[in-house]
C-alpha positions, 0 to 999 in steps of 0.5 A, spaced: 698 195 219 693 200 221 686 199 219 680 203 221 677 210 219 681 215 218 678 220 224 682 224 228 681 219 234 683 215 232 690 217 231 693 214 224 698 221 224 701 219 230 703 212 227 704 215 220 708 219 223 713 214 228 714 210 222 716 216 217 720 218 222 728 216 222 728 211 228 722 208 223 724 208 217 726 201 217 720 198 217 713 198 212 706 201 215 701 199 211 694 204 212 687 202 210 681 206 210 679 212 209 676 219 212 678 226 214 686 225 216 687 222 209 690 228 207 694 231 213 697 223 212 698 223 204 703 229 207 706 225 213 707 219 210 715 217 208 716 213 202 716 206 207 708 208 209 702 206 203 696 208 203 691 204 200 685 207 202 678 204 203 679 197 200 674 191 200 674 186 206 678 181 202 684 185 201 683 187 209 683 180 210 689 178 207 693 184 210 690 182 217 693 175 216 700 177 213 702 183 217 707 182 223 702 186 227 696 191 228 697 198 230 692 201 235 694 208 236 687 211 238 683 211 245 677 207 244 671 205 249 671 197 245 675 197 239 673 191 234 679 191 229 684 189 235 679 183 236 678 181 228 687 182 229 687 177 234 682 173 230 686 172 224 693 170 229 696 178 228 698 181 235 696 189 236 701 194 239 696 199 243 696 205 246 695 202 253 688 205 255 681 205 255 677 198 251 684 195 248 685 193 256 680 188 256 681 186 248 688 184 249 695 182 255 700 186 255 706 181 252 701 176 251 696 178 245 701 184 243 704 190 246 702 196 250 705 203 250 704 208 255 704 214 252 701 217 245 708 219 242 711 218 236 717 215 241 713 210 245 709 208 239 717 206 236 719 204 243 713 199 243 715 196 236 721 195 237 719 191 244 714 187 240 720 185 236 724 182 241 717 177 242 714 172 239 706 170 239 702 163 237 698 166 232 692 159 234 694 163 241 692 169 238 685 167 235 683 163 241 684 169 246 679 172 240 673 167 240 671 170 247 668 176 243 665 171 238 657 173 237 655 165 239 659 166 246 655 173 247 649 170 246 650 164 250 653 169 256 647 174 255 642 168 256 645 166 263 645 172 265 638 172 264 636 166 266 640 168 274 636 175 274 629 172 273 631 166 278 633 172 283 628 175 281 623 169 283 627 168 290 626 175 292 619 174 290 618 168 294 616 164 288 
């Protein structure tokens, strides 16, 4: 599965590309979402890519928990979508740079590849193919990002700065 809006960024061409391709004709991708790469994709994709489009939560919901794993090809400061992957037990396979490198492990949560090339997208896939995830793994490795979690570690933080603060003071 690939999810996301459909920006130049985010490099959907480049995943519906690998797929489409001879070494990735074996496998289905599914595309959601939508924006101005739609039809550079609907060009690119072989007949083993669908593309749905922008679809409603609950059908983005069902895809995230039923797919064998979430691409990621773009480069991104944080990336949310690899984190609501994990939350519904589904593994990533992520260009290896940028937010994803604090998001996810490399053989743990799912699978780097180094470069953003069709042939490192594919190499990574098949690597994930010889590895197996726990998805009550994958989910738990999720929740650290969970609002409640943020909000808790948030507070401390202010609570020791105002302490410090006091200590420098005198107070």
């Amino acid at each position: 599965l690939l999810l996301g809006q459909l920006v130049d960024y985010k490099r959907a061409d480049l995943a519906v590309r690998a797929f489409s391709r001879a070494g990735g004709s074996k496998r289905r991708l599914v595309v959601i979402g939508e924006g101005e790469q739609m039809p550079l994709l609907k060009k690119l994709a072989g007949p083993n890519v669908s593309l749905l489009g922008r679809q409603p939560l609950a059908v983005v919901r069902e895809h995230l928990s039923r797919c064998r794993a979430l691409i990621f090809p773009g480069l991104e400061d944080f990336g949310i979508v690899p984190v609501e992957a994990l939350a519904c037990g589904t593994p990533v396979i992520a260009y290896g740079r940028g937010g994803v490198l604090d998001s996810l492990q490399d053989g743990v949560t799912g699978v780097f590849f180094k470069e953003q090339t069709e042939q490192a997208l594919l190499d990574a896939v098949t690597r994930f193919e010889s590895l197996s995830f726990d998805p009550a793994d994958l989910a738990q490795s999720a929740r650290r990002f969970h609002p409640d979690r943020f909000a808790e570690r948030m507070a401390a933080l202010a609570q020791k700065t105002m302490a410090d603060k006091g200590r420098s003071r005198g107070i």
